[in-house]
PASEBA-1860 file (N, C-alpha, C; in nm, 3 decimals):
! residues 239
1> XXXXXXXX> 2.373/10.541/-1.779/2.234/10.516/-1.738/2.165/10.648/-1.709 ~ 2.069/10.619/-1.770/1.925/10.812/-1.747/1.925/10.812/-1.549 ~ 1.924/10.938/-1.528/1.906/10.930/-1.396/1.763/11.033/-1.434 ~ 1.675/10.967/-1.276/1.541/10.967/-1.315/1.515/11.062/-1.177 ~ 1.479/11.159/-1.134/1.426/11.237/-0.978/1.313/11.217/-0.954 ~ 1.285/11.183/-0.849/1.083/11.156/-0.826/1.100/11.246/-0.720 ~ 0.954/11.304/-0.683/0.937/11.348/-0.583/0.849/11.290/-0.511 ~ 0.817/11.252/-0.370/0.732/11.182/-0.338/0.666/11.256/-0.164
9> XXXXXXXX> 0.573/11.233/-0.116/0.504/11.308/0.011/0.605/11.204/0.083 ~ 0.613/11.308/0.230/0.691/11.292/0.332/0.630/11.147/0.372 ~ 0.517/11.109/0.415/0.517/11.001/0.467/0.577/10.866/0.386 ~ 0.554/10.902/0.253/0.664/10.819/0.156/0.779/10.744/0.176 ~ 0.815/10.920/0.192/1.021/10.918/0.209/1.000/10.872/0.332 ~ 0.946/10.858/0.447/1.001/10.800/0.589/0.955/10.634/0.543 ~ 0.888/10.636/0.480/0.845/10.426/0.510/0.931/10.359/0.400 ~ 1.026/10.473/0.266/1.114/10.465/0.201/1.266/10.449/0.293
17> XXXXXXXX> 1.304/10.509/0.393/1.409/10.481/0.497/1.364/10.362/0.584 ~ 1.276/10.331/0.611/1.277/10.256/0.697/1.307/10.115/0.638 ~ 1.240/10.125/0.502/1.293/9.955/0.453/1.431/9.958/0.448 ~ 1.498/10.109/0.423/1.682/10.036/0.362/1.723/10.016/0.467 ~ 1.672/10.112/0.621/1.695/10.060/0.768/1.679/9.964/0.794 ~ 1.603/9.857/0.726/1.541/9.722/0.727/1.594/9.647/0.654 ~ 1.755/9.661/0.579/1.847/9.623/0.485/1.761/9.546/0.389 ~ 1.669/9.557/0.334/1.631/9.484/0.230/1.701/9.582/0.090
25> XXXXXXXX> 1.677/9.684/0.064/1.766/9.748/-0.038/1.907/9.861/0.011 ~ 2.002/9.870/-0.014/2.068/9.968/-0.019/2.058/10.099/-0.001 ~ 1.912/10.153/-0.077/1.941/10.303/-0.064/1.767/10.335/-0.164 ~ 1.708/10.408/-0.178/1.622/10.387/-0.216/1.585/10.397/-0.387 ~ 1.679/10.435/-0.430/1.658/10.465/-0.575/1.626/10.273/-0.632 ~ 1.725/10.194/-0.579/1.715/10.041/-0.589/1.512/10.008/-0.510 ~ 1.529/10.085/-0.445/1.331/10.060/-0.428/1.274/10.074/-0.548 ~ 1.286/10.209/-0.613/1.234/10.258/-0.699/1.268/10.182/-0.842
33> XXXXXXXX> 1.356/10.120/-0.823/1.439/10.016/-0.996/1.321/9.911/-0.950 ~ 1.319/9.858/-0.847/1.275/9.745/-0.803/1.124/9.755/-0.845 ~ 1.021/9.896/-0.821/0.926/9.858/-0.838/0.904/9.878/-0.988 ~ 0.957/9.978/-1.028/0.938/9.984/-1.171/0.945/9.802/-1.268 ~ 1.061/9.737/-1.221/1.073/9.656/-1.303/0.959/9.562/-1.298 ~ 0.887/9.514/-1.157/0.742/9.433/-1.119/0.651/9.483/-1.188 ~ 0.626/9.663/-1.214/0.505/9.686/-1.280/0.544/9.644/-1.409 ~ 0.669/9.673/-1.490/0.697/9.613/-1.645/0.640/9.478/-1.648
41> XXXXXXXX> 0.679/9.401/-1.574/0.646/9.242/-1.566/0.510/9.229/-1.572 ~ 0.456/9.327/-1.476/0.313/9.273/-1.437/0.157/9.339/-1.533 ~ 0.242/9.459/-1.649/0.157/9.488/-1.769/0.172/9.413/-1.873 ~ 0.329/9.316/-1.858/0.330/9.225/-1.997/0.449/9.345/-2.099 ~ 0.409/9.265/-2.196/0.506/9.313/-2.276/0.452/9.432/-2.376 ~ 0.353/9.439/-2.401/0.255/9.534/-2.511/0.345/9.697/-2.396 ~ 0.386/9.676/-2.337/0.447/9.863/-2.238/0.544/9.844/-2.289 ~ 0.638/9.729/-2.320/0.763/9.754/-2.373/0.773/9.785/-2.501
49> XXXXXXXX> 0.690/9.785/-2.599/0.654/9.793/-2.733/0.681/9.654/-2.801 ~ 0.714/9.539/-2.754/0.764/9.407/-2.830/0.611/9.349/-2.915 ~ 0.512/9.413/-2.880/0.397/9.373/-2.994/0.402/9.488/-3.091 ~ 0.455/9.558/-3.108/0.425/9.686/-3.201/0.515/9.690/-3.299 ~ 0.666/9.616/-3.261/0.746/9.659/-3.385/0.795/9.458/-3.406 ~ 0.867/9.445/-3.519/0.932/9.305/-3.491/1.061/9.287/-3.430 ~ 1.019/9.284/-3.301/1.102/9.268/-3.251/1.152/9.147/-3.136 ~ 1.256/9.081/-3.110/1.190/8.978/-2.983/1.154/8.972/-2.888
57> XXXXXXXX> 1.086/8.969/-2.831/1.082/8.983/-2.679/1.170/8.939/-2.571 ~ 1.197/8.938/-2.452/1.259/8.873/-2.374/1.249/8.686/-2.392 ~ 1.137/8.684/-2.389/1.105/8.543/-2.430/1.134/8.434/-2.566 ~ 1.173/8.553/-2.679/1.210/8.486/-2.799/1.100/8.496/-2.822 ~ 0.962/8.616/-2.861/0.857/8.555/-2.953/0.860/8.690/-3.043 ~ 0.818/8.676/-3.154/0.774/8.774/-3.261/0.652/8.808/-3.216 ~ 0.585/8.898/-3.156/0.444/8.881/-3.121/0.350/8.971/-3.234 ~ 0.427/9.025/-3.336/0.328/9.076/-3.490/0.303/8.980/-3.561
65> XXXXXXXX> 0.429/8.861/-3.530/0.411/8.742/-3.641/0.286/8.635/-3.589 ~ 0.283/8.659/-3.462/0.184/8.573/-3.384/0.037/8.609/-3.435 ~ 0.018/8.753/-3.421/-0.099/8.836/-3.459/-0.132/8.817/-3.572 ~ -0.032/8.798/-3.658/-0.057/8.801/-3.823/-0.100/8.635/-3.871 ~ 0.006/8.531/-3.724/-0.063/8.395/-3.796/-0.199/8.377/-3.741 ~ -0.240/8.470/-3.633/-0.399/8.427/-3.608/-0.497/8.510/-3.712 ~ -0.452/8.607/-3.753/-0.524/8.662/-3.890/-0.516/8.542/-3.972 ~ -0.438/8.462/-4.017/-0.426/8.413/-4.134/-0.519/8.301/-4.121
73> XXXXXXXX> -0.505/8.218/-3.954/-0.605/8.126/-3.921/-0.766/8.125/-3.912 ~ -0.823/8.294/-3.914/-0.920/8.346/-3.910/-0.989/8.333/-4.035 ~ -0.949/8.311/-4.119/-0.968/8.306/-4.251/-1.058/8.223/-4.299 ~ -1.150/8.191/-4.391/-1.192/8.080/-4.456/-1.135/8.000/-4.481 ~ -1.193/7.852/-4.476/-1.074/7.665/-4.459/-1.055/7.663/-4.636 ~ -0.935/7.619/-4.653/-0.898/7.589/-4.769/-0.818/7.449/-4.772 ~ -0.836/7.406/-4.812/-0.773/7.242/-4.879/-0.711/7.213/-5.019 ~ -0.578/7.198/-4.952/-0.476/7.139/-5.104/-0.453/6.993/-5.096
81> XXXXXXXX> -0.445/6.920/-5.187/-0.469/6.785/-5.223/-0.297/6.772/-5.331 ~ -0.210/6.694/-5.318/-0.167/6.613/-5.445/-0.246/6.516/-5.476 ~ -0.236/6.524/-5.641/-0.286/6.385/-5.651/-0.157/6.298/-5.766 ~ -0.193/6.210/-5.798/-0.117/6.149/-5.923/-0.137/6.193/-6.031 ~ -0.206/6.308/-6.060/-0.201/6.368/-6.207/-0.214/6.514/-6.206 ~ -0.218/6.561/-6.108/-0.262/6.714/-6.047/-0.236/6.724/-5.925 ~ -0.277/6.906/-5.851/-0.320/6.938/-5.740/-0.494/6.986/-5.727 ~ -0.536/6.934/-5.701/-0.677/6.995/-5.627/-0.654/7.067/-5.505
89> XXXXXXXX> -0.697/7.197/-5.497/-0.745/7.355/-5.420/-0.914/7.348/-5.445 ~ -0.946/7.320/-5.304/-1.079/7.353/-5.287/-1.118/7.462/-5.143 ~ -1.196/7.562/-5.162/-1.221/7.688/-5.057/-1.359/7.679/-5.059 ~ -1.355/7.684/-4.875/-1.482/7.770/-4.859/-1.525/7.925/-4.900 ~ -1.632/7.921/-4.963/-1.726/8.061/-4.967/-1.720/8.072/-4.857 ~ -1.654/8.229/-4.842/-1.631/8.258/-4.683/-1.751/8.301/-4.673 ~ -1.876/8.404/-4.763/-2.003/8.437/-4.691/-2.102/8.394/-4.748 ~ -2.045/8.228/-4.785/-2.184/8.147/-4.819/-2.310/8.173/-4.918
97> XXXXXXXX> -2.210/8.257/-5.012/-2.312/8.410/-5.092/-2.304/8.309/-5.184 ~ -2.418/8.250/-5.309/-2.406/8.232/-5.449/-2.339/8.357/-5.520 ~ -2.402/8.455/-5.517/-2.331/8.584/-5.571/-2.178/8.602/-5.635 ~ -2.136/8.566/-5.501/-1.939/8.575/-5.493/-1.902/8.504/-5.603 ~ -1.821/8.544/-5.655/-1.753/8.415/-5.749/-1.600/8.368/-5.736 ~ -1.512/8.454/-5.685/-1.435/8.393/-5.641/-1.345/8.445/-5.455 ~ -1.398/8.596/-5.477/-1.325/8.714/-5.371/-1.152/8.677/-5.354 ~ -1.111/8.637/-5.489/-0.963/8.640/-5.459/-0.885/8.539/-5.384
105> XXXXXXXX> -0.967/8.447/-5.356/-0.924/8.300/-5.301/-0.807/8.262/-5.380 ~ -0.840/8.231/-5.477/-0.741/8.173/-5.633/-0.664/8.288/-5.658 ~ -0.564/8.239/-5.720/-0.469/8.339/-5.779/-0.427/8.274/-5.938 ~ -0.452/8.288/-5.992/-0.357/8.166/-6.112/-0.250/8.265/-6.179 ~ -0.136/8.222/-6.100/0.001/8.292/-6.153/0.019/8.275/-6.327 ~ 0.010/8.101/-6.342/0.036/8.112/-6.514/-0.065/7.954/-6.520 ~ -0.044/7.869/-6.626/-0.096/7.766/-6.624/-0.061/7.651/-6.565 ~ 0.046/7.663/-6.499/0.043/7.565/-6.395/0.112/7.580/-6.256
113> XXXXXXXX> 0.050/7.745/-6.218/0.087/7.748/-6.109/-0.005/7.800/-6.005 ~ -0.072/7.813/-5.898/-0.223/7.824/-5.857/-0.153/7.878/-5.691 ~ -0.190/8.012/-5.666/-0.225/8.041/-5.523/-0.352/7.975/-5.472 ~ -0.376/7.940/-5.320/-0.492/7.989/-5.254/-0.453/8.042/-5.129 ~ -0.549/8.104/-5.077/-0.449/8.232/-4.987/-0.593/8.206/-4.813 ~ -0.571/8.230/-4.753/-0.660/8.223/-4.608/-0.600/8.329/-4.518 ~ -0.669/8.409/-4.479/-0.637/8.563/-4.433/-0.701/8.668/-4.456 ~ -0.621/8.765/-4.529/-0.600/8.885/-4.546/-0.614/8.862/-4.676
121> XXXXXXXX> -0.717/8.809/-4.744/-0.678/8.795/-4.923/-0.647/8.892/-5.002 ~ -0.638/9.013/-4.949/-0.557/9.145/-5.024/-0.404/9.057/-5.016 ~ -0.387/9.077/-4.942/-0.226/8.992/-4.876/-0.166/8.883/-5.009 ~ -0.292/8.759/-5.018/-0.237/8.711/-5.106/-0.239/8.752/-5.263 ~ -0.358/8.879/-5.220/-0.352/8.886/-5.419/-0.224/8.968/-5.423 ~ -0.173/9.054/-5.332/-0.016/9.134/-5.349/0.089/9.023/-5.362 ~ 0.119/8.910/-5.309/0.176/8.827/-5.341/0.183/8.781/-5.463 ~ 0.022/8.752/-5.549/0.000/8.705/-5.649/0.050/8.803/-5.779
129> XXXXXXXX> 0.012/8.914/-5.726/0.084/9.041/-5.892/0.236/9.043/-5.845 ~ 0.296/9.051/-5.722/0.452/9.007/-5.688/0.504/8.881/-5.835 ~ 0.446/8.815/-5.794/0.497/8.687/-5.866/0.468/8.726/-6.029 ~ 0.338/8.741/-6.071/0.347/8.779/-6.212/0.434/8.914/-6.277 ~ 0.478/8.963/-6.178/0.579/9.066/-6.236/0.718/9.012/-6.270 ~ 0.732/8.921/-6.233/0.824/8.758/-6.146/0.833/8.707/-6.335 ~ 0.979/8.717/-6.378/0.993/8.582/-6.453/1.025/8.449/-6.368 ~ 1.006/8.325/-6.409/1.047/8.291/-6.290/1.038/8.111/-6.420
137> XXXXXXXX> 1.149/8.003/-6.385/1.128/7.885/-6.493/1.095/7.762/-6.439 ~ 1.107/7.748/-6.228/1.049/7.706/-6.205/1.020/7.706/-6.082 ~ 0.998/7.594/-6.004/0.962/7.572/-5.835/1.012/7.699/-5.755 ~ 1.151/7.625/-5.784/1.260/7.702/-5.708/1.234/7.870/-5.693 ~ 1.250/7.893/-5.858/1.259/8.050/-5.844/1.155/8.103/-5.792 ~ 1.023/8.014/-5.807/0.846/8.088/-5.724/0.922/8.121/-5.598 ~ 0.968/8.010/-5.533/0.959/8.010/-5.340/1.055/8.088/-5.307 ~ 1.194/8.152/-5.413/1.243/8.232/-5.351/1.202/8.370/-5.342
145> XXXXXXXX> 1.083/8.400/-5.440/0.997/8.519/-5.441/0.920/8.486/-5.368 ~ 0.859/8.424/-5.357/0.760/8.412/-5.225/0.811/8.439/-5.071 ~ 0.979/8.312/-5.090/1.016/8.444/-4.954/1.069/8.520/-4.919 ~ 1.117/8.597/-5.035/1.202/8.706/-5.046/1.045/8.819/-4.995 ~ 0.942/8.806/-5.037/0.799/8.923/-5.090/0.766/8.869/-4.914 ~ 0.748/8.775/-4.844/0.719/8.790/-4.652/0.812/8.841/-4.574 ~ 0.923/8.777/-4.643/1.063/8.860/-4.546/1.049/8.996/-4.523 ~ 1.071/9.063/-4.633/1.055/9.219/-4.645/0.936/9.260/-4.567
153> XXXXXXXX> 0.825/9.202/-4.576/0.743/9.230/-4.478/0.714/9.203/-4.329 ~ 0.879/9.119/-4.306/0.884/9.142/-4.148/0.953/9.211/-4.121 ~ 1.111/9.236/-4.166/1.195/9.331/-4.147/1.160/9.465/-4.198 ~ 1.085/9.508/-4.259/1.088/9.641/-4.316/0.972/9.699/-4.185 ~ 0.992/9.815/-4.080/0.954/9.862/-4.013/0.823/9.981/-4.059 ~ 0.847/9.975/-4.206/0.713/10.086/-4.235/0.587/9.970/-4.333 ~ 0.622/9.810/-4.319/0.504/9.762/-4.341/0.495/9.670/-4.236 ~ 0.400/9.579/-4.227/0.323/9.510/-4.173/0.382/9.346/-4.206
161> XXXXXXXX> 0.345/9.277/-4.116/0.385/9.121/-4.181/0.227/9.090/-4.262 ~ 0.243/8.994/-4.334/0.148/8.972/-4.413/0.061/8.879/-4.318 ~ -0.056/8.931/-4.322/-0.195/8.829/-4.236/-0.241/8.728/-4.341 ~ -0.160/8.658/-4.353/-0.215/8.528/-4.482/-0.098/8.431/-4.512 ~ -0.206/8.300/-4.525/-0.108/8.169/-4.541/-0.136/8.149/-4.671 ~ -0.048/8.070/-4.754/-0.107/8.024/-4.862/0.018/7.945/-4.940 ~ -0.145/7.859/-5.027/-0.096/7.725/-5.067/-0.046/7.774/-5.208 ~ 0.069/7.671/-5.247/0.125/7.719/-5.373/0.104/7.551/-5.445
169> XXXXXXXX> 0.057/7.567/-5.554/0.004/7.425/-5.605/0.048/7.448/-5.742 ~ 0.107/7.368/-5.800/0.240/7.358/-5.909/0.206/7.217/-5.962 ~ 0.260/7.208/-6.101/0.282/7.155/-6.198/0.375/7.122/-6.311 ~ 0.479/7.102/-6.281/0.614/7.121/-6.357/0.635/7.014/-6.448 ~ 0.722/6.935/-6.346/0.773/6.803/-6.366/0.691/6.746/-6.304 ~ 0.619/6.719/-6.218/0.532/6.652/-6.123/0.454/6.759/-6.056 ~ 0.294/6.675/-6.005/0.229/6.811/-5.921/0.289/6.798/-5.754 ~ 0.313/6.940/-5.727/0.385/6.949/-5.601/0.281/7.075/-5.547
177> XXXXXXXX> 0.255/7.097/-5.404/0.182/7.140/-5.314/0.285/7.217/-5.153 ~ 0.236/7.311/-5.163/0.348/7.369/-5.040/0.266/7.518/-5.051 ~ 0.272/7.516/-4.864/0.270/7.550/-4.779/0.336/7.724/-4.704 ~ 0.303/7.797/-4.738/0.381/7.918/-4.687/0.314/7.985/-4.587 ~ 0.404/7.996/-4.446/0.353/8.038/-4.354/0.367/8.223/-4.327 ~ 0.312/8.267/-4.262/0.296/8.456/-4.230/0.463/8.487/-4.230 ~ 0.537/8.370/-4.131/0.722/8.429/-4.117/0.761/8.392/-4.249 ~ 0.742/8.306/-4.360/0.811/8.293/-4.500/0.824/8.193/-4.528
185> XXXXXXXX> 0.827/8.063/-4.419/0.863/8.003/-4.416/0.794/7.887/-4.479 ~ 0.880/7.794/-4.556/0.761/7.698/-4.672/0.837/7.603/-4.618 ~ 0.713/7.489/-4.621/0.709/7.349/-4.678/0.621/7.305/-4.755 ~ 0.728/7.141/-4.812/0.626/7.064/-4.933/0.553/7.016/-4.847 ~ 0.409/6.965/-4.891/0.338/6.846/-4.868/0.291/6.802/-4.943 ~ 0.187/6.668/-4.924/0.100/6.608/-5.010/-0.035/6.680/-5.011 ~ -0.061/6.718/-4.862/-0.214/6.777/-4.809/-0.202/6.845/-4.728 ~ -0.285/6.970/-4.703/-0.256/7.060/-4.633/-0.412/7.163/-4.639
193> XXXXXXXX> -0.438/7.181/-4.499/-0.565/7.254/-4.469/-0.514/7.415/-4.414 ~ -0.556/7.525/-4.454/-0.512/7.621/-4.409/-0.642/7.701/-4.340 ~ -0.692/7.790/-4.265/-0.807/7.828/-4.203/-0.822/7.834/-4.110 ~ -0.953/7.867/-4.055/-1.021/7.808/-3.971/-1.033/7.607/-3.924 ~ -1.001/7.594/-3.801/-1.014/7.449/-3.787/-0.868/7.364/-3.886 ~ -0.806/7.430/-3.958/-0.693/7.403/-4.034/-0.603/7.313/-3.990 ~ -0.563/7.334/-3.817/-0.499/7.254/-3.738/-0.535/7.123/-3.703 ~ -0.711/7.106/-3.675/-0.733/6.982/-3.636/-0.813/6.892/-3.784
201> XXXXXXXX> -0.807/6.966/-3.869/-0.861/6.910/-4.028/-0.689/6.867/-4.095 ~ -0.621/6.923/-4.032/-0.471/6.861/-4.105/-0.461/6.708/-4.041 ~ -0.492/6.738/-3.925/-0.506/6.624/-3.801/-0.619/6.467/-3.902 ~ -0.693/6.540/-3.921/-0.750/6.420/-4.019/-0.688/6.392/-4.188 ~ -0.654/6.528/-4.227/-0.618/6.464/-4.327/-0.502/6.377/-4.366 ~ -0.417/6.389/-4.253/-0.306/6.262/-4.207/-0.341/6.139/-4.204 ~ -0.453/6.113/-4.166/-0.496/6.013/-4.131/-0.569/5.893/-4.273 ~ -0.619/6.008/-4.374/-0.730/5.984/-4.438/-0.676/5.994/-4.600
209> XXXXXXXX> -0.530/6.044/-4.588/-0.439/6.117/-4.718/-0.415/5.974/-4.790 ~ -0.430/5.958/-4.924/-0.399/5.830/-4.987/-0.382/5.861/-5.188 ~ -0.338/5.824/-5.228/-0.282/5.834/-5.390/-0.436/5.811/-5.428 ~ -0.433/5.931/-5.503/-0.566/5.897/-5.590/-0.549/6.036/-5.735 ~ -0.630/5.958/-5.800/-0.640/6.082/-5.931/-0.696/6.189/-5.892 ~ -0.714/6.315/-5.981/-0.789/6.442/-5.934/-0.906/6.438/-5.997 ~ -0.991/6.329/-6.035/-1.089/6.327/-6.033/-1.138/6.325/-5.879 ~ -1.077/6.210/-5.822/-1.166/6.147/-5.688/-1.147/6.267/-5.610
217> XXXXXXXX> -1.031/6.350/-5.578/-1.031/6.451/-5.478/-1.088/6.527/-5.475 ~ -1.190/6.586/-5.537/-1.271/6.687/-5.525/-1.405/6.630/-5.402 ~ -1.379/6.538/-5.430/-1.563/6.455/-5.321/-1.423/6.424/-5.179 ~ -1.332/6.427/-5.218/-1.240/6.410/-5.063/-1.205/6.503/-4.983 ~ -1.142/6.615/-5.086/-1.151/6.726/-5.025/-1.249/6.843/-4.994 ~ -1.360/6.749/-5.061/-1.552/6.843/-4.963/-1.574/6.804/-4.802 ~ -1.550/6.616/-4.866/-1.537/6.530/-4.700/-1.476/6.600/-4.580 ~ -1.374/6.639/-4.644/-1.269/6.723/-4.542/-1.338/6.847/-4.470
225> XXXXXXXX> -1.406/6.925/-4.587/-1.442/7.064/-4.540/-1.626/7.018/-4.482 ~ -1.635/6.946/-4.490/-1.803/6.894/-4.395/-1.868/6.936/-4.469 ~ -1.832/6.924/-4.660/-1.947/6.948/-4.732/-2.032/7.064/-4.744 ~ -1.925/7.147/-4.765/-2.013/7.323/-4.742/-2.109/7.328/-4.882 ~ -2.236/7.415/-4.846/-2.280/7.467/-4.981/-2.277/7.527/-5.086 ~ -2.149/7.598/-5.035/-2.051/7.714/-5.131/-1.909/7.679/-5.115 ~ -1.864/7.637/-5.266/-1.728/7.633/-5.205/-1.686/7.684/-5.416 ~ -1.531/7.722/-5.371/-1.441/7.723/-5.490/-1.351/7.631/-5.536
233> XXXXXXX> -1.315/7.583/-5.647/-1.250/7.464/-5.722/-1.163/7.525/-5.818 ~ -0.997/7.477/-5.785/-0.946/7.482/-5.864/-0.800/7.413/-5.888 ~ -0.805/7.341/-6.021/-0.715/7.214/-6.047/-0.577/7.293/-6.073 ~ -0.472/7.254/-6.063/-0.327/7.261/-6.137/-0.301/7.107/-6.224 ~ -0.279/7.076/-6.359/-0.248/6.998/-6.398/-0.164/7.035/-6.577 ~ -0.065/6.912/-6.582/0.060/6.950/-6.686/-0.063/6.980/-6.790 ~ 0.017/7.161/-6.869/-0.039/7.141/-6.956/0.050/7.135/-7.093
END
């Protein structure tokens, strides 16, 4: 253990004897452990560095991965749909611009395989040239690049975790829809809102989720997003 010397003014050192005279500590260096460890406690964890690198905290939290899933939630709302003949991906125009035409929302890996990304959309278009560098024949091999390409970006200490969620909308054998979160971590679904409000719009689309063609989902998944004036469209279906 580091041994540490302080120096401190005389009236100090006497009200420093008087507590161990007062047997509450042993001897005073245990004063000095004692207060140090209250101020650690009482700045939080950002003094210990547990937000700066990935690391856990005392508590068990990743707190870069935390940072990175509220980046990703910050994002413009996006909506993935299965349907019985496709996936429908519909995004908000994050700045409501006619202008924009897409700012990288979409990704289209090949013809039947479709990013949409909410975040950091640099984030997902690096994901997106990841994958096209990617042979890959089907589901499977996408998601293990997908989480092989977040992993590395939690463990590797000279990058960053990725600030972006995103939907992977497929067409194989059947249209399938899933989910990849900032830690790597995927699931399938049928429907899935990523964004802003993402949490309590999943909350409805549970409720409201039902088999339909990809015609009808495009007017379902506007319903969802409260009918914005700008939004992006884009289908996955066998080609």
């Amino acid at each position: 253990m580091a041994e540490i010397r302080v120096s401190v003014p005389d009236e100090v050192d006497r009200y420093l004897e008087s507590v161990v005279r007062g047997g509450m500590f042993g001897n005073k260096a245990e004063i000095l452990r004692s207060a140090v460890m209250q101020f650690m406690n009482a700045v939080g964890p950002i003094s210990r560095g547990f937000d700066t690198e990935n690391i856990f905290s005392p508590e068990g939290r990743l707190y870069q991965i935390e940072y990175a899933r509220e980046a990703s939630n910050n994002g413009s709302t996006a909506v993935g749909v299965v349907c019985e003949d496709g996936v429908m991906l519909v995004a908000v125009n994050p700045a409501n611009d006619r202008l924009l035409v897409n700012v990288e929302k979409f990704q289209r890996i090949s013809q039947n395989v479709v990013l949409c990304s909410s975040g950091l959309v640099i984030d997902g278009a690096m994901l997106a040239d990841e994958l096209r560098r990617c042979k890959f024949k089907d589901i499977d091999e996408i998601l293990t690049i997908v989480r092989r390409f977040f992993w590395q970006h939690v463990i590797n200490k000279n990058l960053r975790p990725l600030g972006v969620q995103v939907l992977v909308g497929c067409h194989f054998d059947r249209p399938r829809l899933f989910v990849v979160d900032v830690s790597g971590a995927v699931l399938e679904v049928k429907g899935w809102t990523i964004g802003k409000k993402g949490a309590e719009m999943n909350e409805e689309l549970s409720k409201k989720y039902k088999a339909m063609k990809i015609r009808d989902a495009e007017k379902f998944a506007l319903g969802l997003l409260g009918r914005p004036d700008n939004y992006y469209i884009e289908k996955v279906v066998r080609k």
